[in-house]
Every structure is written in C-alpha cells, then in structure tokens.
C-alpha positions as CSV (number, residue, x, y, z in Angstrom):
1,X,-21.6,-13.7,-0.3
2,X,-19.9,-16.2,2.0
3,X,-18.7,-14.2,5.2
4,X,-15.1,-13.4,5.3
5,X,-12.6,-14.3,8.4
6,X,-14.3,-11.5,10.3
7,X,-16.7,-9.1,10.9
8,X,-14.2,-6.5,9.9
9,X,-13.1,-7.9,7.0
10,X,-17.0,-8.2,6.1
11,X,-17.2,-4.1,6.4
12,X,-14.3,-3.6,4.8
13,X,-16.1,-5.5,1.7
14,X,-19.5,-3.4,2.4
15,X,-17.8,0.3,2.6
16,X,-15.8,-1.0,-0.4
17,X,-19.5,-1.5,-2.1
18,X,-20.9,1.7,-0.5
19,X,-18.0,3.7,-1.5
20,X,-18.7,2.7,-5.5
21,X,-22.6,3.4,-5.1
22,X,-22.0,6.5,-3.9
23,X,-19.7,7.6,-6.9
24,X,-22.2,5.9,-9.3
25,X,-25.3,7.3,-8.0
26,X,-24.6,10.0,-5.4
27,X,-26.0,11.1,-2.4
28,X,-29.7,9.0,-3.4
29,X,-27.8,5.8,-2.1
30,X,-29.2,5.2,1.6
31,X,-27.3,2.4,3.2
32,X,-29.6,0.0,5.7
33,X,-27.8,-2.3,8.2
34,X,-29.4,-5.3,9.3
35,X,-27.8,-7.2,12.8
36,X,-29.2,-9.1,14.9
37,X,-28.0,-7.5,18.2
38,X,-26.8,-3.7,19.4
39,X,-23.5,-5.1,20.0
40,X,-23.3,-6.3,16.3
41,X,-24.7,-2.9,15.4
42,X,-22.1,-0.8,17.4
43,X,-19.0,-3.2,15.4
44,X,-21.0,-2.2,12.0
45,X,-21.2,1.8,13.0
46,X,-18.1,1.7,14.4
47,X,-16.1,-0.2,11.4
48,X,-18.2,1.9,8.5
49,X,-16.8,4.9,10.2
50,X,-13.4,3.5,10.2
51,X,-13.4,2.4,6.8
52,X,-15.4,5.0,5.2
53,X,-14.2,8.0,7.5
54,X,-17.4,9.2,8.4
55,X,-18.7,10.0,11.8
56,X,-22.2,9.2,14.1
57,X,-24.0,11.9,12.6
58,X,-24.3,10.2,9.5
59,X,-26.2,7.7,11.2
60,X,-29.8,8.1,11.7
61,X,-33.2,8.0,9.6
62,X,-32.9,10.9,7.6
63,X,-28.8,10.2,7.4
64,X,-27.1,8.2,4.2
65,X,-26.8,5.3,6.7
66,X,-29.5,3.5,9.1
67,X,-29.2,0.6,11.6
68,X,-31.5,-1.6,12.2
69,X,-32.7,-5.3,14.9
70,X,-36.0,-5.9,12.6
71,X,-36.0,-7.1,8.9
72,X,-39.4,-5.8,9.1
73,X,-38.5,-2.0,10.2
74,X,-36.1,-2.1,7.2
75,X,-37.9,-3.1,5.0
76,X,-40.3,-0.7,5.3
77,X,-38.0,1.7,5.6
78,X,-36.7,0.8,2.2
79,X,-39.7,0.8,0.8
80,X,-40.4,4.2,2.4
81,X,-36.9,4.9,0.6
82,X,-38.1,3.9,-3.1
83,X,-41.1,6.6,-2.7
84,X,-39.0,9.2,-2.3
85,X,-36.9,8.6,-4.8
86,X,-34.1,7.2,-2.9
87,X,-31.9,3.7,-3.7
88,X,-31.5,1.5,-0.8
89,X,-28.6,-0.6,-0.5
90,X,-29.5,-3.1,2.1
91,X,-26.2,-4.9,4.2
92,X,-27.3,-7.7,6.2
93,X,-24.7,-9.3,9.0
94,X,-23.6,-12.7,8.4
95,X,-25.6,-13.6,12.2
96,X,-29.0,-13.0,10.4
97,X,-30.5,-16.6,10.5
98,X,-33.2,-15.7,8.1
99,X,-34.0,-13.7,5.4
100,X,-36.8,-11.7,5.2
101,X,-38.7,-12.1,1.7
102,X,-39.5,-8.2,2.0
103,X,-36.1,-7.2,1.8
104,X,-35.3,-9.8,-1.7
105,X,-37.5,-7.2,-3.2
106,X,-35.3,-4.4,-3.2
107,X,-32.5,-4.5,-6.0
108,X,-29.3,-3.5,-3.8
109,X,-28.4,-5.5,-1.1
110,X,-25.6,-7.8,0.3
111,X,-25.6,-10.3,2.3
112,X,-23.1,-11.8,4.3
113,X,-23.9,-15.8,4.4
114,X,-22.5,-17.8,7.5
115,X,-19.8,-20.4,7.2
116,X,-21.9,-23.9,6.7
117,X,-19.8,-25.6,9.8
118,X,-20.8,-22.3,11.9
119,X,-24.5,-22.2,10.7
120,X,-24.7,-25.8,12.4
121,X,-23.3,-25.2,15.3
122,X,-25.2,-22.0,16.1
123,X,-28.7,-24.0,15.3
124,X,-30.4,-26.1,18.6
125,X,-32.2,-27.9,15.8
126,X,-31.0,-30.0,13.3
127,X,-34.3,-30.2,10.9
128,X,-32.6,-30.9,7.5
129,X,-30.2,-33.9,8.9
C-alpha cells in the first residue's frame, strides 16, 4: 500500500487491520513490526497503543505484538509462529528499502510502500535512471 501522509496515519491503517484479524481469528493473530530504526520502532509501539489501547506489556516475544530491526529475525520468527499454530500478520514501515523474500512467504502482511519522489531522494544511487 502506498504510505499515507504520515507515519500516524500509516498505524492508524495497521491497528485498523489488526483490529479486524483479531475479531476474525482471535488471539492466534501475532502482529510482527518491521522498522528500520528504534526511533521508528518507538512511533509504531507508541501509536499501536494509542490507536488500539493497549499497553507495553503486550509487546514482547511471547506477546500478540513483536518489534523488530532485521527482516531476517522476523521472519524466522514467523516461521517459528506457523509451527505453533499461530497466524502472523507482518507490518513493515514504509522506510524499509527492501523486502525480504522470506517474509513474501507468509500470507498476512502489509506493507507500507514509499512515496516514488521520496524513494529517490532517500537513494545515494540512482541505478535504474
């Protein structure tokens, strides 16, 4: 999904999809956060617990909702997830440059896709022009 005016707006959009999971499939949904930063991290935690009006607790590995720097520490996670039995519903910030082919294999996720003009300006190298 093209990223919205803000971060903010972005969560709002992701707690709004949580929220529904939840009701259709209860407490088997584990939401995974992907951001490229802590600071990024802290606006997700921080907004989800707004939005959704949960608190930190509810954060953590064996919580409904996980953080995480590495596409590679969430995806195994996930997969980790599916063994148990559990659904993961992957959100990945609209910062994320790349994404990891690991995580495409998991059936929930959203991800939050840069503004084209932004993308451009963030990148020191211009490959593709």
């Amino acid at each position: 999904m093209r990223t919205l005016s803000s971060r903010l707006q972005n969560i709002l959009v992701a707690s709004a999809t949580v929220s529904i999971l939840r009701q259709l499939y209860g407490n088997s949904v584990r939401t995974l956060i992907l951001a490229n930063s802590p600071e990024r991290l802290g606006d997700w935690r921080r907004g989800l617990q707004d939005c959704l009006g949960i608190d930190r607790s509810d954060f953590g590995p064996e919580r409904g909702l996980m953080l995480f720097e590495s596409s590679d520490a969430l995806a195994q996670k996930a997969d980790r997830l599916v063994k148990e039995e559990q659904l993961p519903l992957i959100l990945i910030d609209d910062a994320e440059e790349q994404v990891s082919l690991a995580i495409l294999q998991f059936p929930l996720w959203l991800a939050f896709a840069p503004e084209p003009q932004l993308r451009k300006e963030r990148s020191t190298f211009d490959w593709f022009d």
